[in-house]
Rosetta silent file (secondary structure, phi, psi, omega in degrees, C-alpha in Angstrom):
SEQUENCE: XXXXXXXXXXXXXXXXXXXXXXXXXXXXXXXXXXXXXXXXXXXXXXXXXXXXXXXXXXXXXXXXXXXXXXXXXXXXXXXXXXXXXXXXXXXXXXXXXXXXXXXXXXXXXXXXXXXXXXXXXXX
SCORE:     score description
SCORE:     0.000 S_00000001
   1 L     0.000  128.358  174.787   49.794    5.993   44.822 S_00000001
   2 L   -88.053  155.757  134.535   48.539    8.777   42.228 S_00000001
   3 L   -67.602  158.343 -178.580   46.377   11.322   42.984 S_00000001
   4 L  -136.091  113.246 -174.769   44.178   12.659   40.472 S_00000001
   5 L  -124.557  124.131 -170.573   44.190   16.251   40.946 S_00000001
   6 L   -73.302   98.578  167.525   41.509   18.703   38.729 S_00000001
   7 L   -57.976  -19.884 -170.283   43.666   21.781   38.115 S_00000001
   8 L   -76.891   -8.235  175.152   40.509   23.883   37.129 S_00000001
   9 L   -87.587  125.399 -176.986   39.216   23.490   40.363 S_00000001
  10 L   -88.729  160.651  166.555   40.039   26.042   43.071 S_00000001
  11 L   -56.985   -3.278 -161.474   40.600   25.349   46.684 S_00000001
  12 L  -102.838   -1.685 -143.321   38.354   28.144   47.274 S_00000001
  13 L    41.552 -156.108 -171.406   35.554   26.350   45.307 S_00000001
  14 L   -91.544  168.157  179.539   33.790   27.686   42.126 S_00000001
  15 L   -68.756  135.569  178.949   33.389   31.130   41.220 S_00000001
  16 L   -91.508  -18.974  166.749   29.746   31.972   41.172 S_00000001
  17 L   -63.029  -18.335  167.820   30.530   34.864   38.574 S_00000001
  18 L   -56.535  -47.684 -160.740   31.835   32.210   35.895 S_00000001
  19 L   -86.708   23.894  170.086   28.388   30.982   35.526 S_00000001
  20 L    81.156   40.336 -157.827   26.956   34.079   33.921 S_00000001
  21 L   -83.655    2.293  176.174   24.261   35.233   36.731 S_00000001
  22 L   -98.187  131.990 -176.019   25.072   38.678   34.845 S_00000001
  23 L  -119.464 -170.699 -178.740   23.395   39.339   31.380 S_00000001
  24 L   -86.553  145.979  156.534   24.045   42.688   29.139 S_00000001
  25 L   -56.022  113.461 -179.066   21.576   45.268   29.540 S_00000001
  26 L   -87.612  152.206  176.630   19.610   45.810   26.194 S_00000001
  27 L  -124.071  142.321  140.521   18.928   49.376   25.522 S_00000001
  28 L   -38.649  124.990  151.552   16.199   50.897   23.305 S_00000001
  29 L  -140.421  149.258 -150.635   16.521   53.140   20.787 S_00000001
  30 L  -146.690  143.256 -175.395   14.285   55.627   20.062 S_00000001
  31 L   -56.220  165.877  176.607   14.697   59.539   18.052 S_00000001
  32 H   -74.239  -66.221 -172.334   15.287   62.020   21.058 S_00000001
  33 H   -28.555  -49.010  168.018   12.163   63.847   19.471 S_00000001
  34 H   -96.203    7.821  158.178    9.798   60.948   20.199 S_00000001
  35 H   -72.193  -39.158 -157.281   11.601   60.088   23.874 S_00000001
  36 H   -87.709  -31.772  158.402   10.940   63.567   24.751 S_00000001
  37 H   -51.922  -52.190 -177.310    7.342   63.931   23.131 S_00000001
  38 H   -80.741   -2.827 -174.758    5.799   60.435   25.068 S_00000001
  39 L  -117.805  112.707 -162.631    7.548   61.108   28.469 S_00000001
  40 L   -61.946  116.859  171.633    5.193   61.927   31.274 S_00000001
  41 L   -19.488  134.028  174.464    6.959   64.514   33.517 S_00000001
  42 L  -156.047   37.859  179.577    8.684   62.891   36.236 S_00000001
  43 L   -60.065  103.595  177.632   10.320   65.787   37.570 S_00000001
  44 L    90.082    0.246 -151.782   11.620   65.285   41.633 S_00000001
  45 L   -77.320  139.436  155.919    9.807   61.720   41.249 S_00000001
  46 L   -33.663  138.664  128.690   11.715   59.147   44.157 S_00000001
  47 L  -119.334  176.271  174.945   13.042   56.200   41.706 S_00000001
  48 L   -69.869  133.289  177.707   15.880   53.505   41.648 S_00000001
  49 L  -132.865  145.985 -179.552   18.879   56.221   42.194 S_00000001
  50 L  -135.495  138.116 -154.324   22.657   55.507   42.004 S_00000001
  51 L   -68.595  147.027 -178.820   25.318   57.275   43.776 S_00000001
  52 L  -128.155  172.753 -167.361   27.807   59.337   41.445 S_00000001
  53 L  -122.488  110.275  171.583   30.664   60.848   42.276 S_00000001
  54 L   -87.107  111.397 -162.928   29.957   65.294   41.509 S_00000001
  55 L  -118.997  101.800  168.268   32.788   67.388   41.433 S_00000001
  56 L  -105.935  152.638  172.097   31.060   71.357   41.249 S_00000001
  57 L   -24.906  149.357 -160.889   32.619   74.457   40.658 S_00000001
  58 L  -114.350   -7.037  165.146   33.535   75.880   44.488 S_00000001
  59 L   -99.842  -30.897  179.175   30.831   79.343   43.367 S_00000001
  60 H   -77.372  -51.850  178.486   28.310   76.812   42.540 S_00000001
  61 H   -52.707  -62.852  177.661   28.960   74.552   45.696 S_00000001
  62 H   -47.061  -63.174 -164.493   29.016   77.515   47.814 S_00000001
  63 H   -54.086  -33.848  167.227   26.031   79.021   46.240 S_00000001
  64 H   -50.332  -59.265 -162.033   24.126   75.206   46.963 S_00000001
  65 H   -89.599  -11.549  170.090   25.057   75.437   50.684 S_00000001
  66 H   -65.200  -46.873 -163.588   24.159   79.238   51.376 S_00000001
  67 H   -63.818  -42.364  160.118   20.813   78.134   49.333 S_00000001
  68 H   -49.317  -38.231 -168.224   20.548   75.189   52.275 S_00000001
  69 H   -55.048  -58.055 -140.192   21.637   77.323   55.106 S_00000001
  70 H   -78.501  -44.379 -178.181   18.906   79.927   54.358 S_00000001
  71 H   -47.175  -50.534 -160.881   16.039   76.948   53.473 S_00000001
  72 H   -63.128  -48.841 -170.412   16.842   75.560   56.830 S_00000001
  73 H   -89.955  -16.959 -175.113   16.310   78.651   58.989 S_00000001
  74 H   -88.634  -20.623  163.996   13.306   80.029   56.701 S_00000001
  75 H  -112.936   17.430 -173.696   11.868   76.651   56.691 S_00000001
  76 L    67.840   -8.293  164.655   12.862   74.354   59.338 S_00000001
  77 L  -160.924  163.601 -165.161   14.134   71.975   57.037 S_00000001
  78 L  -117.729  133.195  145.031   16.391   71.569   53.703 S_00000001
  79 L   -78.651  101.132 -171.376   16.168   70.618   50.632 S_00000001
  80 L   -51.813  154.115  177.682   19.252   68.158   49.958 S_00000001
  81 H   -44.867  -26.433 -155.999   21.987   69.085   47.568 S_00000001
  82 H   -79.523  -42.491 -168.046   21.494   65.876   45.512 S_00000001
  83 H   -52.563  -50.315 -178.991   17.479   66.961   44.891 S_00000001
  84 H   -66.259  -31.525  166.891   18.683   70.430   43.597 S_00000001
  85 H   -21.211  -66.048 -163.707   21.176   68.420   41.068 S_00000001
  86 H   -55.293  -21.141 -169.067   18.367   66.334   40.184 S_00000001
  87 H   -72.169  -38.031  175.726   16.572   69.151   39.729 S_00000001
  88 H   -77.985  -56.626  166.059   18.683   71.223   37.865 S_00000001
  89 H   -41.024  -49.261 -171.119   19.368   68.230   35.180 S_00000001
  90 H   -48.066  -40.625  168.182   15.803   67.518   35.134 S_00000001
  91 H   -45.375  -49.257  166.024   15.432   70.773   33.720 S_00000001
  92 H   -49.114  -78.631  152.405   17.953   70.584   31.435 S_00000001
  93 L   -12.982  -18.965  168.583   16.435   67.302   29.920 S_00000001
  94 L  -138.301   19.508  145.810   13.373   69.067   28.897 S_00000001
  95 L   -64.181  179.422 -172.274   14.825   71.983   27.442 S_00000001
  96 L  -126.380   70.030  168.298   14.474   72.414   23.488 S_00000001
  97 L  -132.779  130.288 -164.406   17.978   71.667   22.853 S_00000001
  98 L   -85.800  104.588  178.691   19.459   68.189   21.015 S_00000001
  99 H   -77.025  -22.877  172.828   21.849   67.482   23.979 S_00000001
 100 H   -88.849    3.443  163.326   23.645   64.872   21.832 S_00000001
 101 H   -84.044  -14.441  152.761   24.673   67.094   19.481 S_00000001
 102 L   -39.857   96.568  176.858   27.402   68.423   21.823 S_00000001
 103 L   -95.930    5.872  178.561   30.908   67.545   21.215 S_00000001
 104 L  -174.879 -176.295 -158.418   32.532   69.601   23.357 S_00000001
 105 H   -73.170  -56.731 -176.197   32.893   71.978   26.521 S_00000001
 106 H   -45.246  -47.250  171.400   32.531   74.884   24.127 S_00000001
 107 H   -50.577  -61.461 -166.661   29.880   73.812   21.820 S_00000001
 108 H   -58.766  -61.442 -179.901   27.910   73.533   25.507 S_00000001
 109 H   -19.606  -66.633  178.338   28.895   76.841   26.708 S_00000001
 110 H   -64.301  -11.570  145.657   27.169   78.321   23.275 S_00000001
 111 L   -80.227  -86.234 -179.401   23.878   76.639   24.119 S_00000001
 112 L     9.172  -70.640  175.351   23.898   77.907   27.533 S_00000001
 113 H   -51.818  -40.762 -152.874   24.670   81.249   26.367 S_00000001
 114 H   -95.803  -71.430 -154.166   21.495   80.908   23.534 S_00000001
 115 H   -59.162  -16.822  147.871   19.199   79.344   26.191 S_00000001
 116 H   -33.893  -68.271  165.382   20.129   82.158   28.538 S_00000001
 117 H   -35.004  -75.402 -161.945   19.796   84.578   25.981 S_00000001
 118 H   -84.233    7.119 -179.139   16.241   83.208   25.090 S_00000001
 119 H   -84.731  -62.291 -139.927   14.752   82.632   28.829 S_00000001
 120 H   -86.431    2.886 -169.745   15.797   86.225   29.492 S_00000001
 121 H  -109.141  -21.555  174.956   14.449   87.651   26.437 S_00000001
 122 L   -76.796  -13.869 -165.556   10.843   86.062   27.473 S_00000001
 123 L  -101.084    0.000    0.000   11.069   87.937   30.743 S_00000001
């Protein structure tokens, strides 16, 4: 007696990722100039957030958990590490620097250094 046996079928039954329930993301694109002009502060706002994996410098990561320690006893409560990240990025992000012109550790360093340079020159 034959059998008639489907090889494409597994014993496990079908994959539900084979049927596409995933599509590509489309992105926008828009000059940095008018992203940065139309977009309403949204500095600390709660949103969809996704966990990364942050590897900091062991003076900044110290200096983060002294800056908790101290929050904690002068205020009874802390402001988590991740919030100053976000905080610190946000900031960056609405500096008046073309962040995508950066190609390289160095290249960053020398804005750093000029926006340094010009916050401290304003004081």
């Amino acid at each position: 007696m034959a059998v008639n046996k489907n090889k494409s079928r597994s014993v496990l039954g079908a994959n539900p990722l084979a049927k596409g329930v995933f599509n590509k993301t489309e992105v926008e694109t828009e000059p940095p100039e008018e992203i940065i002009k139309n977009q309403e502060s949204r500095f600390l706002i709660k949103g969809d957030r996704e966990a990364v994996n942050l590897r900091l410098p062991l003076e900044l990561n110290d200096w983060l958990n002294e800056l908790l320690k101290k929050g904690k006893r002068q205020h009874g409560a802390k402001v988590p590490k991740e919030v100053w990240v976000q905080a610190a990025l946000e900031l960056f992000k609405v500096m008046p620097v073309n962040w995508e012109e950066i190609d390289s550790e160095d290249s960053l360093r020398a804005v750093l250094l000029n926006l340094e340079s010009r916050i401290n020159n304003l004081e």
